[in-house]
Structure formats: structure tokens, C-alpha cells
C-alpha positions in Angstrom: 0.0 0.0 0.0 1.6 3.0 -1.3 1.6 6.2 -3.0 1.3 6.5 -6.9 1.4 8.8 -9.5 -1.8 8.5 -11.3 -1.4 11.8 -13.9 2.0 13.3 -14.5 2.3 15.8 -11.9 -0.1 14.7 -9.3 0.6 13.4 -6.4 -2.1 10.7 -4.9 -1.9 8.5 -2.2 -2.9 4.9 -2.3 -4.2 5.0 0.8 -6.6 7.6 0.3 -7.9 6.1 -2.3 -9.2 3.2 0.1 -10.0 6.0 2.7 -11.9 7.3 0.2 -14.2 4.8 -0.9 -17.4 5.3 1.0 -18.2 8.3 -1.5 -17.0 6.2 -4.6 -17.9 7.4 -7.8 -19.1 5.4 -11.0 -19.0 6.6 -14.6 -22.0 6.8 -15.9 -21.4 3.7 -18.3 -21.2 1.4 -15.1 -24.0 3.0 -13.6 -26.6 1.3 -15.7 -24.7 -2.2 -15.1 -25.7 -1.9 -11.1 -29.0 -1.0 -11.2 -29.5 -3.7 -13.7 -28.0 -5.8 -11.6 -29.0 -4.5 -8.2 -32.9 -5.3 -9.7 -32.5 -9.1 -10.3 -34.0 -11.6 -7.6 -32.1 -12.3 -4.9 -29.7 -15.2 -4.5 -27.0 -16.2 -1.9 -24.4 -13.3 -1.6 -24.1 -10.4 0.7 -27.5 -9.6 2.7 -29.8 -9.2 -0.2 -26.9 -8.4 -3.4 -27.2 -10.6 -5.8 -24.0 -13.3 -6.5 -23.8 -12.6 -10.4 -21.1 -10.6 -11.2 -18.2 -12.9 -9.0 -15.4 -14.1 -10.7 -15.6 -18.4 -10.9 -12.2 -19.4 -10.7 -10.1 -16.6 -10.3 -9.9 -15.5 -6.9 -11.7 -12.7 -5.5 -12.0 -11.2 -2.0 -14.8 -12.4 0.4 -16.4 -8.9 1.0 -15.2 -5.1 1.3 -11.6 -4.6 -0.2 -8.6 -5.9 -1.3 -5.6 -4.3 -3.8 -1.9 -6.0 -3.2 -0.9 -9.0 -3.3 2.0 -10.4 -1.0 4.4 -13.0 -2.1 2.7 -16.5 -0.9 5.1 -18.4 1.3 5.0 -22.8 1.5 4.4 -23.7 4.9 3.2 -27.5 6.3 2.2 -28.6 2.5 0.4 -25.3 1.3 0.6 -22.2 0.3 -0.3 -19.0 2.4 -1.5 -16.1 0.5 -1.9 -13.0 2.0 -3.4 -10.0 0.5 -4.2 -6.0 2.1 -7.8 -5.9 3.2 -9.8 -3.5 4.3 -13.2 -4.6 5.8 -15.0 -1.3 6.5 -14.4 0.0 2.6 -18.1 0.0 1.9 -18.8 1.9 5.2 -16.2 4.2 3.8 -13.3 3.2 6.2 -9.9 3.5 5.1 -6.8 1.4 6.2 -5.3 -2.1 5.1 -5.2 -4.8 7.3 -3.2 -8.2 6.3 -6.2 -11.3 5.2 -4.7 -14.7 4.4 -6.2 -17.1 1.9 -4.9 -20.9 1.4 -3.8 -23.2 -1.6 -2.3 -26.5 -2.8 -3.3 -25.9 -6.7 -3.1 -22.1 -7.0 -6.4 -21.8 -8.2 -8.9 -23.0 -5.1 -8.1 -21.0 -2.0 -10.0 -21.1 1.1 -10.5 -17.9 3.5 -8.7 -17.9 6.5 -9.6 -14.5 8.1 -7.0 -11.7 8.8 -3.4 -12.0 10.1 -2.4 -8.3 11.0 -5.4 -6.5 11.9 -5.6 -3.1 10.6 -4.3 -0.4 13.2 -3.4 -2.9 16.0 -0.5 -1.2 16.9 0.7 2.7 17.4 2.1 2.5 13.5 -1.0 2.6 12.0 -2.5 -0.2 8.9 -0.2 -2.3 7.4 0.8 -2.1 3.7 2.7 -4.0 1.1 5.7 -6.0 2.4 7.2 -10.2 2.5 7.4 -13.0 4.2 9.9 -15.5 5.0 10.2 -19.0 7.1 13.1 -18.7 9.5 14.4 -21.4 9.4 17.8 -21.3 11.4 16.1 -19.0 13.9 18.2 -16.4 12.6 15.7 -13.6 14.2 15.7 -15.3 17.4 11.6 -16.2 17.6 12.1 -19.7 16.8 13.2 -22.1 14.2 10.1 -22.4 12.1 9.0 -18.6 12.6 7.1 -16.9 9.7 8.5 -13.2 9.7 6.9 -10.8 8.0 8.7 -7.4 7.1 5.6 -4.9 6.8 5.3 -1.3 5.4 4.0 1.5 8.4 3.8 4.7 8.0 2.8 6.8 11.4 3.1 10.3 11.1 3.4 9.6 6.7 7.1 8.2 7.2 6.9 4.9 5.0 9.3 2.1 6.8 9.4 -1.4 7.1 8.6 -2.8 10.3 9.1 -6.8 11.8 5.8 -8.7 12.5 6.1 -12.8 13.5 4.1 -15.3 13.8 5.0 -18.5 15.5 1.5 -20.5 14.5 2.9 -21.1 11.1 1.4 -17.7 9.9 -2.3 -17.7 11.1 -1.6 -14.8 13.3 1.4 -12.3 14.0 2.4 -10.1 16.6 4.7 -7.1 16.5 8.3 -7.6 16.4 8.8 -3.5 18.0 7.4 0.0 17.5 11.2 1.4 16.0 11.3 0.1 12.3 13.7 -2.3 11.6 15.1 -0.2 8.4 14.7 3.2 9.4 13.6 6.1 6.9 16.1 8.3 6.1 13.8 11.4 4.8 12.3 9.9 1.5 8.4 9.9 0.6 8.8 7.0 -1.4 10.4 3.8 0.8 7.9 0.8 1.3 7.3 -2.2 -0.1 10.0 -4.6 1.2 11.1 -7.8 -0.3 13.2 -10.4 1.4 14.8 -13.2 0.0 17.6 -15.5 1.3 20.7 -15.5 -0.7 22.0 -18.7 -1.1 25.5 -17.4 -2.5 26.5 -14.9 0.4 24.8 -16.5 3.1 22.6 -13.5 4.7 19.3 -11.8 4.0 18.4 -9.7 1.1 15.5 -7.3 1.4 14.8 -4.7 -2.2 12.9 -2.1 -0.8 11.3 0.7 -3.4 12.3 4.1 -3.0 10.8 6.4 -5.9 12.9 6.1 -9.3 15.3 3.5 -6.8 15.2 0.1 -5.4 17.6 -0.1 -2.6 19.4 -3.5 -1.2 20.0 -4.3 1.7 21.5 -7.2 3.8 20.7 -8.7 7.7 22.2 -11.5 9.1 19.0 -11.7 11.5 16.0 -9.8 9.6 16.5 -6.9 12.3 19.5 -4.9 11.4 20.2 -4.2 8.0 23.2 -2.6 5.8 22.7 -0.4 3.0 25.3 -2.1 -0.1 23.6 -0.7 -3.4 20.8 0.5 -5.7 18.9 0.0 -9.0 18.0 3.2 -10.2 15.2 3.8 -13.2 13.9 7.4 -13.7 12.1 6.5 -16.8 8.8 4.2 -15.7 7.5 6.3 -12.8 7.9 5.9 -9.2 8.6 2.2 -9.1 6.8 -0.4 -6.5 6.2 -3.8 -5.3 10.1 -5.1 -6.2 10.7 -8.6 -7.1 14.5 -10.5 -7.0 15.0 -14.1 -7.4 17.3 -16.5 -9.5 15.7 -18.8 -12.5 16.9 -22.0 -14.2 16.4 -21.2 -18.1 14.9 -23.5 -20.5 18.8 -24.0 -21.4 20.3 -25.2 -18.5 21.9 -21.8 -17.7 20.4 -20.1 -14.3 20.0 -16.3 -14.0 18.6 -13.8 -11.7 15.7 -11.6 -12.3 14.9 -8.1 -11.1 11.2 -7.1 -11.1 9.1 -4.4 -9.9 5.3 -2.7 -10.1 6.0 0.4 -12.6 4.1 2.9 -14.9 5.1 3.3 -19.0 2.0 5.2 -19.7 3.9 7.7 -20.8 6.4 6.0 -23.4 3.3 4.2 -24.5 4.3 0.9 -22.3 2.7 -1.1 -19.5 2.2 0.1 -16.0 2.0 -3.3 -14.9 4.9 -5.8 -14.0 8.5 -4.7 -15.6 11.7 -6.9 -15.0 15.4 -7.4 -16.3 17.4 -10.6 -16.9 20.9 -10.4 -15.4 23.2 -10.6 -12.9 23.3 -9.8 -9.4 26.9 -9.4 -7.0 24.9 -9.4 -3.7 25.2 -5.4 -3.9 24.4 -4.0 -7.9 22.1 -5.5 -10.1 23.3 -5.8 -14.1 21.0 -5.6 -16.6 20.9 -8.0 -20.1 18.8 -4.8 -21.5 17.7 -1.7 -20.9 14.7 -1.4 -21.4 12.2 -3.5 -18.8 10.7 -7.0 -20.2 6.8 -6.7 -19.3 5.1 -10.0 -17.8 1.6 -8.2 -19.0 0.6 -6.2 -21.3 -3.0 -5.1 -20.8 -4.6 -2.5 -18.5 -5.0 -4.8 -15.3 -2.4 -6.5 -13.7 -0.3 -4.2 -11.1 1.4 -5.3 -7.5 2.4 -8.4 -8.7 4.3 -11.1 -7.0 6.1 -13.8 -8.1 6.6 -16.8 -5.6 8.5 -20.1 -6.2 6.8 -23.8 -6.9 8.0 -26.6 -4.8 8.5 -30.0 -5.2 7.1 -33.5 -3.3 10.4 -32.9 -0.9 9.2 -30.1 -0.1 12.1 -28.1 -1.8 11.8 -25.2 -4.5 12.0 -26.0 -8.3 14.5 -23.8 -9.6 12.6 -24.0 -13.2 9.0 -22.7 -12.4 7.6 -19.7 -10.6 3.7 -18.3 -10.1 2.7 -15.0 -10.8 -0.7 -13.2 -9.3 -1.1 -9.7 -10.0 -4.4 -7.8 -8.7 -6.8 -7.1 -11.3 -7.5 -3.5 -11.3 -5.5 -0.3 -11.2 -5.2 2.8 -9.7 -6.7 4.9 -12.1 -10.3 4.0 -11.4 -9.6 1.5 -8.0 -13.1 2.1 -7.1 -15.3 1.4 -10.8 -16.6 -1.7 -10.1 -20.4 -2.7 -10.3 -19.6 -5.9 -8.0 -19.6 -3.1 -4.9 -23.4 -3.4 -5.3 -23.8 -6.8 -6.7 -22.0 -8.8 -4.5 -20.6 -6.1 -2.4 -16.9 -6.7 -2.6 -14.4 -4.9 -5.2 -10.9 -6.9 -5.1 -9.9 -10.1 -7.8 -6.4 -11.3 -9.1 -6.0 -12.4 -12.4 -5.6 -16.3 -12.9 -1.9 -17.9 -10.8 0.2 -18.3 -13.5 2.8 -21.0 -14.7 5.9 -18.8 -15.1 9.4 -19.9 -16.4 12.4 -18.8 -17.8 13.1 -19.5 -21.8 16.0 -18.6 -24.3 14.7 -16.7 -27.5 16.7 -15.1 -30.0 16.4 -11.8 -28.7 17.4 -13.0 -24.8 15.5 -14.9 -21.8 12.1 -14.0 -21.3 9.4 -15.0 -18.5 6.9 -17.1 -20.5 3.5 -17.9 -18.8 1.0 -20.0 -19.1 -2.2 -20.7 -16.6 -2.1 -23.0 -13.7 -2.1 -26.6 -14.8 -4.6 -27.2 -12.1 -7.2 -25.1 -13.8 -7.7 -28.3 -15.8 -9.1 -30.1 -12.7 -11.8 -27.5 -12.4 -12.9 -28.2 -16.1 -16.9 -29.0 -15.8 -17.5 -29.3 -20.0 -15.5 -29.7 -23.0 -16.5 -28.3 -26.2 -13.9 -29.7 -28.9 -15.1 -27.8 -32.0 -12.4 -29.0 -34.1 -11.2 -26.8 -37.3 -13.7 -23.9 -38.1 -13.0 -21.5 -41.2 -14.4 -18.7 -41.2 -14.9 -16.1 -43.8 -16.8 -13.1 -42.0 -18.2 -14.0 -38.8 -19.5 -17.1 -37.0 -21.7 -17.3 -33.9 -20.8 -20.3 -31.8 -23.8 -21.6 -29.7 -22.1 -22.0 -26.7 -23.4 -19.6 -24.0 -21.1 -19.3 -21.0 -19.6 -16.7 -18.9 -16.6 -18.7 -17.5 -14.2 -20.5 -19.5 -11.0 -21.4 -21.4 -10.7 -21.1 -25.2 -7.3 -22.5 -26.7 -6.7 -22.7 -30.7 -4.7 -21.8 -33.4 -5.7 -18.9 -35.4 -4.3 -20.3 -39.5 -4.5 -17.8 -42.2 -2.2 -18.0 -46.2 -0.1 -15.1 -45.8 0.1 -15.0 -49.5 -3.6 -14.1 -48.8 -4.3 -12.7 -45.8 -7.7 -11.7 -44.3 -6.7 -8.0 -42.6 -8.4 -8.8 -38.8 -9.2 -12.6 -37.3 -10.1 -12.9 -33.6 -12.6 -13.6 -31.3 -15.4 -11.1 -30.1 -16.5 -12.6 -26.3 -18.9 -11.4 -23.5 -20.9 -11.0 -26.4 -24.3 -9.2 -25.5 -27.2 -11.3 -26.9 -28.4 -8.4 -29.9 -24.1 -7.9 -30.0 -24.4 -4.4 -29.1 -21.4 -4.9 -26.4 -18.6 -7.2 -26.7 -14.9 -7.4 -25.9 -12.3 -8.0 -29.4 -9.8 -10.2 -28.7 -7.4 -11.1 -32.0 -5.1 -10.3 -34.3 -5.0 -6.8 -36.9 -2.7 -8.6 -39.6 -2.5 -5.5 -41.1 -1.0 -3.6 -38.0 0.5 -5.8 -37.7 -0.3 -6.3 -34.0 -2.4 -8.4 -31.7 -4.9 -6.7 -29.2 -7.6 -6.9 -26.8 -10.0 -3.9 -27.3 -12.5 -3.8 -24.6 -14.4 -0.2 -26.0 -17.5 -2.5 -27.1 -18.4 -3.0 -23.7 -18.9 -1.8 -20.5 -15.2 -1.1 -19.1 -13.3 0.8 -16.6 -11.3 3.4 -19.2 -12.2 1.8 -22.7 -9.2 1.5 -24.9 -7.2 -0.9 -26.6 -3.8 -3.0 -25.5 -1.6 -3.9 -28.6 1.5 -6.1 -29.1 3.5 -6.7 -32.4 4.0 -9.7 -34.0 4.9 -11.8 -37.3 1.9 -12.4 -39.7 4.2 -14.0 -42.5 3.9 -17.3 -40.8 0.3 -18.0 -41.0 -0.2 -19.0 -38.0 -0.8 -17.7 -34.1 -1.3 -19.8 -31.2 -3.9 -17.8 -28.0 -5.7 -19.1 -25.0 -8.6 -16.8 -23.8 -9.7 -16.9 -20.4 -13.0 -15.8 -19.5 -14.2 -15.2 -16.3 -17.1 -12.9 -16.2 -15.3 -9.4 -14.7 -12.2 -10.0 -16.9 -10.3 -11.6 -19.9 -7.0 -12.7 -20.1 -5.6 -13.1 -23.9 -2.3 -15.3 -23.9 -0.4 -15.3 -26.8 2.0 -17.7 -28.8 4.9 -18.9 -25.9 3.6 -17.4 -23.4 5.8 -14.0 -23.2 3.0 -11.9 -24.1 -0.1 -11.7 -21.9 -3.0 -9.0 -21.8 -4.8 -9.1 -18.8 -7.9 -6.6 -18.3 -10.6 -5.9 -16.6 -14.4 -5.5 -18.6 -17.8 -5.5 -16.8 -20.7 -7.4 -19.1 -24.1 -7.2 -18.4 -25.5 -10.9 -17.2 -26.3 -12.7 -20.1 -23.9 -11.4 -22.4 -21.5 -14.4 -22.6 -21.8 -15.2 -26.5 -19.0 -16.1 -28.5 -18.6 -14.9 -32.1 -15.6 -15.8 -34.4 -14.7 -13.2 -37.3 -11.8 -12.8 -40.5 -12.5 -9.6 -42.0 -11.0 -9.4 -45.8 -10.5 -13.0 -46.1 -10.4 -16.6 -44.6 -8.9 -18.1 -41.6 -9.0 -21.3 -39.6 -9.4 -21.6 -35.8 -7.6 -24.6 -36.0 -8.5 -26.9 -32.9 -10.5 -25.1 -31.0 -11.5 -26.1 -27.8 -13.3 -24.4 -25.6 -13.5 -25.7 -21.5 -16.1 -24.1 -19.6 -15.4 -24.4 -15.7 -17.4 -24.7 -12.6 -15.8 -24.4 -9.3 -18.7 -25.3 -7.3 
């Protein structure tokens, strides 16, 4: 939880955003959605708000608020996810507290109520920050001991402060009222990230401080020692850092340097940017200069990246997960599930994440988690559909996962193939998701529909080999549009009407094929 720049030159706090929710306000685009929804009958949900606009299978908070994600940790066979909360945002409260969710296939959690209640101490809410097992009892509460390294901020001085927890992370107490890396002056210097390095035998904690991310070392997760910076003045005030080291798709292992940081205004991302490189336990060396992306769409900010672990209980060098919180903080509070189901807070799908050689460098390639399989309640195996024009499938559903590969003659080339989905019954709203061979580029263009900002995400690519592999996912409140090896994603968030979950298949200017498409509709429940 932390301040961002959401126009050049302004200056707005995170946290007053949340503060500020009670007197939200909707564009008047949304506005029709909720009352339209606010009118249907009742059904299980929140007092008498309907339960039709919550996500299936992605993950969404269980009422109120929730914005960043914090890196989950593996503890006793499962994975603990915590997530800033704040339960008294409808009442127009303002102030994070820490909730934890639970998982053993990253894409069922279960509720587990909060860790670090909001204002519990004299340092006020708790923001964005890391966890870590201890352990060799290095910070003296125990071998075993969850430590959490938390951002305060009393009297507006961001720090990091030590909570622990000594139940394996259902609860935590404060480690001490003085933070254990103090401020030295600087408005921007939150978001702590610790990792253990292996090479040099200490802790490592990446803090963000504006245009910087600062390292640090401890030997004990108290005291820590200033030894170098990673400075970027080019992508806005830079949050939510990431570090970690990957095994490539080669053989050949490499570290990675992420963080939560805005291009808008060199027409890039503001989601999740990170280098390939190396790392001396003190400066960070770039393969590139400019910032890889893990997303390329309008939705996907304070993410984490946390690492998978094997049947021994150690971690797979090979293969990370991603989340990333499914809004941002241009329009945190334009969401038509506030009266619906009366919750505003998702994450994008957990996804598959690993490092692979291409012949312009390593890139993070992802793909969704495997498990999402499990949770399949219908297959539609279509098989190869050509299209000239447009096609209507007759599947009707609202949460899915569409996989195929789009096959055109580049000798003759149609000039736009793709999919149009949440499709409204008479077609009058709809999201684009596809390929402008003419661009050439491929985009998901969510102005046909009821959205937070409207626009239009695009990536380039190569039409001249006929062929483009995408998986769709669907999920009523948001699409997620992954494209060919995985290295480009658009994640966004889009706000259909109920009912409007057709599927239309178009080539404009020509033929294509939608070569084995499948499409898996899933039911949690």
C-alpha cells in the first residue's frame, strides 16, 4: 500500500484512495450495469446483493476490499497467501489490514480471516511487504517462525517494520514499535522484499524508494546494511520489487529483477517490468535496458512472483507463479460488484511462469495453472472452423478457457481474425480479442463494452507465418488473452451485463481457420 502517480504531476496516495471509498464514484457507463444488476432476484451473496457478477475461478476477496498481493510463502504442505484488506471500505473506512487465503493448486483458495489486523499497533494499517520461514532462527523467535517485514507509515514516514508469527502464519504479533530499516527522509520507501541468498549466506531485502530500489543485507531480519541500488527514472515511481534466481529452459540459471511500474507515458505497461541479469549481492546488471513486461494489458499491477515446490518439499529452480491484482489505480473504485455482491478486489488467474531462451534473450513465458484443468466442468472440442466473416458459436457461458490456433495464407491474408466474447445477446457490447494482420499487431480492445477506461492493449507480431497460437480466459469481470509462448499476456478488466457471454468468431478481408478449437467451460462449485 503505497503512493502512486496516477497523472503526470499529481501526487495521490494509495491510501486515500481506500480511505476514500465510501463516496466512490461510477462513470456513468457502469451506472446502468448496477442497477440492472441490483434489480434481479435475490440469490446467496451479501445480505440481499445478488451473486452474479463474482469471478468463478479466479480469486476474489470475500467482501469489502482488497488491492496487493504479498508473495505467498510454503508452509506444512500449502501455500499462504496474504493479500491488504480492508473490511470497513463499503462503510467508507480506510486502512489495510493483512487477510490470508490458502492453496495446494493455485487456483482453489480457502478464506482464512486476517493476520495483522488493521491499526493494531501505534504504526498505524499495514501495507505491502514479504514473508519468510526462519528457518535457522536467525531472528531469534524460533526455528520455524514466519517473519513478516511490513510497510508503516505513522506520522506519513513509509518504513518497514518486523511482524512474526510462531502458528505457522495464522496470526502475527509485532516484532517493536522502531522500524527495523529506518527512513532516512524519503516519501517513497515501502514495499519490502526479502529473499535468502544462497551465494553470500545472509538476508536480502529490495525495498522501493521512488525512481530507486535499494538492497540491503541482515544477518538476522532486524539490522540491515545499505550495499547498493537500482536506479530507473524512466517508468514512474517504481513499486512492489521482485528478486529471485531462475533456471532457463537452457540449462543456464539467471537472476531476475522485477518491480510494479508505470510506462503510460512511453506508451508501455504500468503493470509488472523486469530485467534478466546478474546480481553481485550489492548491484544489479541488466541483459537490456529497457524493462521486459510479464503483462501487457490494462490490469495486472502489484504483482508477486513466488517459487513452486516440489514433493520434498524443496523449490523447483525451473518454475515460478505470478498473481497480479486485477484493477488499477486509475479507477480503483469502478466496479459494479460493490453493489452486486458487495466486494471490489480479484487477481488475475496464478500463472505458470518460467524462464526460456529466445533469439532476442531470456524472457518469462507464462501460461495458466495446470490445475485449472481439474476444475474443467465441460468440453467443447469444436475441431477446425474457417471462417470467412463472422461465425456465432452456440455456446453460451460466462466462464471458461478457449485455446486454438488462429491459420491464415499469408500469400492471402484476411486483414483482422479474432474472437469477439462477453458477447451481448443483440451484439451491441462485446470485448475484441485477436489479431490486426494489417498492424500488424495483436490486441484486446475492450471499448465495445462496458469497461473501466475503454481503450485498446496492442502487441506486435509476425503475420508471415500464417499461424498464431492464443488461449482466452473468461471469467465474467475479466479476460486474459495469452499469446503464442507465453511471453505476451493482456490481462484486463471489462464489466458485461448478465447474459452477455456469446462467442462470435470473425476474418474480415479474407479466410482463416481456428484450428482446434477447444473451448472448457469451468465450474468451481
Amino acid at each position: 500500500m503505497s503512493k502512486f502517480n496516477t497523472t503526470p504531476g499529481s501526487r495521490v496516495t494509495r491510501r486515500s484512495l481506500v480511505a476514500g471509498a465510501g463516496a466512490a464514484v461510477f462513470t456513468g457507463l457502469v451506472a446502468p450495469v448496477m442497477a440492472t444488476a441490483a434489480s434481479a432476484a435475490p440469490q446467496p451473496g451479501v445480505g440481499n446483493r445478488p451473486q452474479n457478477q463474482r469471478p468463478e475461478y479466479h480469486f476474489s476477496v470475500p467482501d469489502n476490499w482488497k488491492n496487493d498481493p504479498q508473495r505467498p510463502i510454503f508452509v506444512n504442505g500449502e501455500y499462504l497467501y496474504y493479500y491488504l484488506y480492508n473490511a470497513d471500505y463499503i462503510a467508507g473506512g480506510g486502512g489495510t489490514a493483512w487477510r490470508l487465503a490458502t492453496t495446494v493448486d493455485h487456483v482453489s483458495f480457502r478464506d482464512r480471516g486476517v493476520a495483522i489486523p488493521k491499526f493494531s499497533n501505534t504504526n498505524g494499517d499495514c501495507w505491502s511487504g514479504s514473508l519468510v520461514v526462519d528457518d535457522q532462527n536467525t531472528a531469534g523467535y524460533g526455528k520455524g517462525a514466519v517473519i513478516a517485514i511490513v510497510t508503516q507509515a505513522p506520522s506519513g514516514a513509509q518504513a518497514p517494520y518486523l511482524w512474526y508469527s510462531t502458528d505457522h502464519g495464522r496470526s502475527f504479533t509485532s516484532g517493536g514499535n522502531a522500524p527495523v530499516l529506518p527512513n532516512p527522509g524519503a516519501p517513497d520507501f515501502r514495499d519490502p522484499k526479502i529473499i535468502w541468498d544462497t551465494d553470500r549466506h545472509h538476508w536480502l531485502l529490495v525495498n522501493a524508494e521512488g525512481h530507486k530500489l535499494g538492497f540491503y543485507t541482515s544477518p538476522n531480519l532486524h539490522s540491515w546494511t545499505r550495499v547498493g541500488e537500482f536506479v530507473r527514472t524512466d517508468i514512474g515511481t517504481l513499486e512492489c520489487p521482485d528478486l529471485f534466481t531462475m533456471a532457463a529452459d537452457d540449462g543456464t540459471t539467471h537472476w531476475v529483477l522485477g518491480t510494479s511500474a508505470n510506462g503510460k507515458g512511453r506508451g508501455l505497461p504500468a503493470t509488472y517490468a523486469y530485467w534478466t541479469g546478474s546480481f553481485d549481492g550489492a548491484a544489479f546488471t541488466p541483459d537490456h535496458g529497457d524493462p521486459h513486461w510479464l503483462d501487457w494489458g490494462f490490469d495486472f499491477y502489484g504483482a508477486v512472483t513466488y517459487p513452486d515446490h516440489l514433493a520434498s518439499g524443496a523449490e523447483n529452480p525451473a518454475l515460478r507463479r505470478a498473481i497480479g491484482w486485477a484493477n488499477f489505480w486509475d479507477y480503483p473504485h469502478n466496479t459494479p460488484t460493490l453493489v452486486t455482491d458487495g466486494y471490489n478486489g480479484d487477481d488475475m488467474i496464478v500463472r505458470e511462469v518460467r524462464l526460456i531462451h529466445t533469439g532476442d534473450g531470456y524472457r518469462l513465458a507464462s501460461t495458466p495453472s495446470a490445475a485449472l484443468a481439474s476444475y474443467v466442468s465441460r468440453t467443447n472440442a469444436l475441431g477446425d472452423i474457417q471462417v470467412r466473416g463472422t461465425k456465432d458459436l452456440a455456446i453460451r457461458s460466462g466462464a471458461y478457457d478457449l485455446s486454438c490456433d488462429l491459420v491464415w495464407d499469408p500469400a492471402a491474408a484476411p486483414s483482422n481474425i479474432g474472437f469477439e466474447v462477453c458477447r451481448a445477446p443483440g451484439g451491441g457490447r462485446h470485448v475484441d480479442i485477436g489479431a490486426f494482420l494489417r498492424g500488424p499487431y495483436c490486441y484486446v480492445n475492450r471499448r465495445g463494452t462496458v469497461n473501466p477506461t475503454g481503450g485498446e492493449s496492442q502487441t506486435p507480431f509476425n503475420p508471415s507465418t500464417g499461424k498464431l497460437t492464443v488461449r482466452i480466459l473468461v471469467d465474467r469481470t475479466s479476460v486474459e488473452f495469452f499469446i503464442g509462448d507465453g511471453t505476451i499476456v493482456h490481462s484486463h478488466r471489462v464489466f458485461p451485463l448478465e447474459g452477455d457471454n456469446g462467442i462470435r468468431l470473425y476474418a474480415n478481408d479474407g479466410q482463416a481457420t481456428f484450428q482446434n478449437l477447444t473451448i472448457r467451460e469451468i465450474r468451481m462449485h
